[in-house]
ZAFI-213632 format. One record per residue: residue in three letters; z, y, x of N, C-alpha, C in turn. Coordinates in steps of 0.02 Angstrom, whole numbers, plus 50000, padded with zeros to 5 digits. Last residue first. Layout:
BEGIN
ALAZYXZYXZYX...
***
This chain:
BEGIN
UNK492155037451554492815033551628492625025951605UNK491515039751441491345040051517491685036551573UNK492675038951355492005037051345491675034351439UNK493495051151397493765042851377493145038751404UNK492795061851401492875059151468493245052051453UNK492525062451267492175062051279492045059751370UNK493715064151208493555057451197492945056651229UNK494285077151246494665071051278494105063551266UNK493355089351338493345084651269493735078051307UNK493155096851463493705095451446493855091951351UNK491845101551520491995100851454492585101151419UNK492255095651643492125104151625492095102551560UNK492345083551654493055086851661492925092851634UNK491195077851668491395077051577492145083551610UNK490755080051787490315079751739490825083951660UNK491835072351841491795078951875491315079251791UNK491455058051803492125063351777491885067851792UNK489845050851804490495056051859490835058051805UNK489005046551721489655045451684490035051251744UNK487755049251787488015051251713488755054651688UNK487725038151872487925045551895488155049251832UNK487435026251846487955028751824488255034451846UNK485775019851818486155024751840486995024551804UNK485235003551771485265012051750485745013751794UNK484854990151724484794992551802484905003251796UNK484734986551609484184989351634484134993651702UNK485954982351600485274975351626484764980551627UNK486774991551611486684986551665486284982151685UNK486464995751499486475001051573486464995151607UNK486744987651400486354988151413485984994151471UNK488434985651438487924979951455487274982751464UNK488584999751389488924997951467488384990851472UNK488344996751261488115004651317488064999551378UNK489264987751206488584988651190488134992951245UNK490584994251208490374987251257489494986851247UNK490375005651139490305005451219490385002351269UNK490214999551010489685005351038489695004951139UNK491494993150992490694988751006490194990651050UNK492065004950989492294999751043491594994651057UNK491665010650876491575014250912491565006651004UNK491955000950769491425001550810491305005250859UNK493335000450789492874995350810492164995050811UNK493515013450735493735011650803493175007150854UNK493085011250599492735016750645492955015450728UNK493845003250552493245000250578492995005350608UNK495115012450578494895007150596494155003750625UNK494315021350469494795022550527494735017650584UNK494395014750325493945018650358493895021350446UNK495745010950324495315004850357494645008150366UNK496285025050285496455023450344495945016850382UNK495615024650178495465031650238495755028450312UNK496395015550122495625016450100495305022650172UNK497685021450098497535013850130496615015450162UNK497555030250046497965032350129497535027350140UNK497265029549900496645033449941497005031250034UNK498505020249891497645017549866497105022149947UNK499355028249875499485024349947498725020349959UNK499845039949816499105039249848499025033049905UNK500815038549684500665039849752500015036849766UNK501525031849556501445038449573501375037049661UNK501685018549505501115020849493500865026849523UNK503105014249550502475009649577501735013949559UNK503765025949476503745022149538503235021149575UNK503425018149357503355024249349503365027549431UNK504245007249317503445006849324503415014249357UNK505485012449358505145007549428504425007849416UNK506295018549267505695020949315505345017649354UNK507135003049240507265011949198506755012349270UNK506334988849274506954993349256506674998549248UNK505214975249256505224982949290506034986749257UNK505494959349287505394963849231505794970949282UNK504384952449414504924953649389504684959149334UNK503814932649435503524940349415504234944649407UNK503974925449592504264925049511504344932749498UNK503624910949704503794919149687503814918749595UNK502974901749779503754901149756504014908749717UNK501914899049762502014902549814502814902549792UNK501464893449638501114890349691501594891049764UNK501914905249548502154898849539502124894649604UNK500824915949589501604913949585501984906549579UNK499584909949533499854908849595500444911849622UNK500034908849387499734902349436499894904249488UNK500224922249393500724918349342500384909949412UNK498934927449400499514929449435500094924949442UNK497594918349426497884920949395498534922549415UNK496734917949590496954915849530497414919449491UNK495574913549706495874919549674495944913849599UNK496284904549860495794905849814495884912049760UNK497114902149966496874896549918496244899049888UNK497644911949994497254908650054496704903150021UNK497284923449830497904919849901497364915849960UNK497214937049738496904931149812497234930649833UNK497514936949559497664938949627497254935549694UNK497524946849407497264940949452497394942449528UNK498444949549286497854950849312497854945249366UNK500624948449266499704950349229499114952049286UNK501754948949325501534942049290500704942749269UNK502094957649365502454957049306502124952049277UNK501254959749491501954960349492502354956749439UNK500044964049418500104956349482500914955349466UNK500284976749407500234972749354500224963449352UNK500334984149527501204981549492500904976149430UNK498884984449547499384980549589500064978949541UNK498544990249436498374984649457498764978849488UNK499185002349474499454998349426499104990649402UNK498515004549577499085004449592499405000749522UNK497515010749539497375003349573497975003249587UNK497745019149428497285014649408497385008449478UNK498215029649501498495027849474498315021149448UNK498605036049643498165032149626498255028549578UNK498985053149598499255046049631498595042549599UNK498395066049530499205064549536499445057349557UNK497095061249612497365067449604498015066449594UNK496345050749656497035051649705497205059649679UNK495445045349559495175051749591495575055349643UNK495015030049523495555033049530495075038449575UNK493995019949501494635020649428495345026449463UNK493475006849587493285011949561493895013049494UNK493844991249638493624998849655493895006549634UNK495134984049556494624984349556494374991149598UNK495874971649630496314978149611495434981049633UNK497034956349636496314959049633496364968349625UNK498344956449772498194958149675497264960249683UNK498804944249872498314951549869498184950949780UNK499654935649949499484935849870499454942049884UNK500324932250069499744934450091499264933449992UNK501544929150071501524924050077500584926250053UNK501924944450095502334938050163501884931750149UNK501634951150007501544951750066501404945250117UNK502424944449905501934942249906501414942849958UNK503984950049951503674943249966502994939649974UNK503764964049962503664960850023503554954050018UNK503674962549830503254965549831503144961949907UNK505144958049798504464954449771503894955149801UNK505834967849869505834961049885505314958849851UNK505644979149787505274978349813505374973849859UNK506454971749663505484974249665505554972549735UNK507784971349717507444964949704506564967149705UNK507974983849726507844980049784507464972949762UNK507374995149618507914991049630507694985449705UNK506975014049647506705005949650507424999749662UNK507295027649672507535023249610507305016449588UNK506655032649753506245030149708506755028249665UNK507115034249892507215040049845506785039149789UNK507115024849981507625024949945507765030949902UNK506125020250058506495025750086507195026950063UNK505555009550000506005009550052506455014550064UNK504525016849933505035014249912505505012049958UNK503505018050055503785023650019504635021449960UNK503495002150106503755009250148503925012250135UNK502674999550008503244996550041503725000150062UNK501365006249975501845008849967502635004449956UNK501015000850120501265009450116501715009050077UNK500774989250095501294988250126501454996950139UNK499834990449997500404985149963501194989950023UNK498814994050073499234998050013499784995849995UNK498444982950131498694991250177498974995050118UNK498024974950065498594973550087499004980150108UNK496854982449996497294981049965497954980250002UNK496264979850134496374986650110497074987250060UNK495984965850155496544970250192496634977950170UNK495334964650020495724962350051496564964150074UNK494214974349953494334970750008495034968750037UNK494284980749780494284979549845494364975949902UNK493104971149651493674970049675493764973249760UNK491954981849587492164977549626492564976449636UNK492254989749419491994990149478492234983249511UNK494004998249351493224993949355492854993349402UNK495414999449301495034999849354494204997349330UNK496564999449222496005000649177495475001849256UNK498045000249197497664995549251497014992749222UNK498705008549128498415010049171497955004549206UNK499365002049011498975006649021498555007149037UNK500124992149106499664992049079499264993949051UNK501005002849149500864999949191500364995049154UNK501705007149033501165011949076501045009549121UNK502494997648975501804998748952501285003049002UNK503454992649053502954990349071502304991749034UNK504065004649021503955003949099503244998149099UNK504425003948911504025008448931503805005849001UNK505344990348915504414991448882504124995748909UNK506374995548964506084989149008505294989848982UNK506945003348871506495006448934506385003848956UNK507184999948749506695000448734506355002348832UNK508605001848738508284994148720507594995148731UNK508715015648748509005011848799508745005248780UNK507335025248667508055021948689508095017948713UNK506845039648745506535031248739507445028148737UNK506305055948678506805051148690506595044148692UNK505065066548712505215062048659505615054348703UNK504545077348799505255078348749505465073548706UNK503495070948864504055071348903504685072948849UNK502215067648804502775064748763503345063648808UNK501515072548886501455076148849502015075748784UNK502155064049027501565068348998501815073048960UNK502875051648941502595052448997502205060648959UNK504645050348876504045049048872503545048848935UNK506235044748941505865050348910505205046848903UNK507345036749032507325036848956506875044848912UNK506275041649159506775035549125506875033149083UNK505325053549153505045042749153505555038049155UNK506635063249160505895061049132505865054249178UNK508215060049056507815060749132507195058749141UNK509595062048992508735062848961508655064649025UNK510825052348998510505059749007509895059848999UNK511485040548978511065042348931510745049148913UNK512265035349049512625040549008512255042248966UNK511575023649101512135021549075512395029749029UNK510685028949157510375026849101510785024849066UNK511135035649248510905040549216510845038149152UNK511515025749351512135029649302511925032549277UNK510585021149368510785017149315511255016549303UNK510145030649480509535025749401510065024449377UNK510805026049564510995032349549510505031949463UNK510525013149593511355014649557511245021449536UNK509535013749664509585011749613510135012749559UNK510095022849767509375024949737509505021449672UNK511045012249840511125018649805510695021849768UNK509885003849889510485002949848510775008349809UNK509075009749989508845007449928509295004349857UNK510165015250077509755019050048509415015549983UNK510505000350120510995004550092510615010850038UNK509124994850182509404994250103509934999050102UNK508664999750283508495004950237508915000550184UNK508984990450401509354996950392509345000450310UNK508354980750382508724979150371509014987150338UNK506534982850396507024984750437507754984150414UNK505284972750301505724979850291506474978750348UNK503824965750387504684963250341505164970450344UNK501944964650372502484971450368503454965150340UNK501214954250453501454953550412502074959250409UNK499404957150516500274958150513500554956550449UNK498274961050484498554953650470499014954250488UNK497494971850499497214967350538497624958450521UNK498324981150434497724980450429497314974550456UNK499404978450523499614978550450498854973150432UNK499124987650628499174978750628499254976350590UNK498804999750572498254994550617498504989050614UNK500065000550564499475001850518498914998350542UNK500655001550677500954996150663500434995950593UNK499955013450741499815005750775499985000650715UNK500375025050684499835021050670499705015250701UNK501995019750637501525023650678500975020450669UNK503375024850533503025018250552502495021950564UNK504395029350489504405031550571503815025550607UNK504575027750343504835036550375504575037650467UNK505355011850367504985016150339505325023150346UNK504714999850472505195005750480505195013250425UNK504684984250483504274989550461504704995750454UNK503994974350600504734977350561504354982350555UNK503004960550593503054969350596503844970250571UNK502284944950629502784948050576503154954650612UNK500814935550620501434940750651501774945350616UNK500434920350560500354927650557500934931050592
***
C-alpha cells in the first residue's frame, strides 16, 4: 500500500481520494509539538482540578455535576459506549477508512486535547488496514456523528468488531494479531473522538468519488460507442462548447 503524509489543516482533495482508494494516511512529523502541548494543557486542568466541561464534568444536562479525578478514565469510556448504539449494515470499508483518517487529521491539529499515544493507535490500525465495523444507520451529523464514531473509538478500547485483510473479528483478537493494543481514553479524549462529522465528510466525500468514476466510465463509454458506430465528431468542436463557457462541459468534449 502507499503511504500519504498527511498534513493536517492543508490536506487536498487528492490526498482524500487516495486515502479513499488505499493510501495509507502517516501524520507529518511537524504536528506533534502541537499535539503535545494540547495534551499537557488537559492535564494541568485535571491536575488543579478546575471544573472544565467533558473533563472533570458531566455531559449535557449533567454539565454542573463534578466527575472526580479517579473516576475520568470511566467517564470517558462510558460515553463512548453509550453511544455506539448504531444499527443497520456495516459501512463499506473505505468509507470507514476515510473517516478514520479525517478524523486523524482533526486531532492532529492539536486543539483536542488528544494524547499522542490515541492518536498513534488510531494511525496504527490505519497502517495495518483494521477498519472498526461501524454500523450504517444511527447518526443525523447534527452535533457530530456521534453513533459511528463511537463505534469507531469503541474498536479503540478493546470493544466491537473490526475488518482486517484476514477477516472480521473481534477487536481484542485482531489487535492482538496486528501487534496493536487497545488504549485507556484520558480526561476528554472520549469526548474528542465522538464530536465531529468526519462520518457524514467521509460518506459525501466516497459519494464524490464514485461520482468521478463514473463520470470517467461515462466518457470512455461515449467515445468507444461514437466510434463503432462510425459517428460524427463535429459535436464535440470547442468553438461549440466555448460559447457556453461551462468548464465541465468543454472538459467533456475536448
Amino acid at each position: 500500500m502507499t503511504e500519504l503524509i498527511l498534513k493536517p489543516g492543508s490536506a487536498t482533495l487528492a490526498d482524500w481520494r487516495a486515502i479513499y482508494r488505499g493510501a495509507v494516511p502517516k501524520l507529518d512529523d511537524a504536528c506533534r509539538p502541537k499535539i503535545k502541548a494540547s495534551a499537557e494543557a488537559v492535564a494541568r486542568i485535571v491536575a488543579k482540578g478546575e471544573p472544565v466541561y467533558g473533563i472533570n464534568t458531566g455531559f449535557g444536562k449533567l454539565a454542573s455535576v463534578r466527575i472526580p479525578a479517579n473516576d475520568l478514565e470511566t467517564l470517558q469510556r462510558n460515553i463512548v459506549l453509550s453511544h455506539a448504539a448504531g444499527v443497520g449494515e456495516p459501512m463499506p470499508a473505505p468509507v470507514v477508512r476515510l473517516m478514520m483518517a479525517l478524523k486523524l487529521a482533526s486531532l492532529a491539529q492539536g486543539a483536542s486535547g488528544v494524547r499522542a499515544e490515541t492518536i498513534d493507535l488510531l494511525q496504527g490500525m490505519l497502517a495495518n488496514d483494521v477498519i472498526p465495523v461501524v454500523p450504517a444507520q444511527g447518526s443525523v451529523g447534527a452535533s457530530g456523528d456521534l453513533a459511528p464514531l463511537a463505534h469507531m473509538t469503541a474498536v479503540m478500547i478493546g470493544v466491537g468488531e473490526c475488518f482486517t485483510p484476514h477477516g472480521r473479528f473481534p477487536a481484542k483478537v485482531a489487535f492482538v494479531s496486528h501487534g496493536l493494543e487497545p488504549v485507556t481514553l484520558g480526561a476528554k479524549e472520549g469526548l474528542a473522538l465522538l464530536n465531529g462529522t468526519q462520518f457524514s465528510t467521509a460518506f459525501a466525500l466516497a459519494a464524490l468519488f464514485e461520482a468521478e468514476t463514473l463520470y470517467q466510465s461515462a466518457l470512455v463509454a461515449g467515445a468507444l460507442s461514437t466510434d463503432a458506430a462510425r459517428g460524427s465528431d463535429a459535436p464535440f468542436d470547442p468553438r461549440i462548447h466555448l460559447l457556453r463557457k461551462h468548464r465541465g462541459q468543454i472538459e467533456t468534449a475536448d
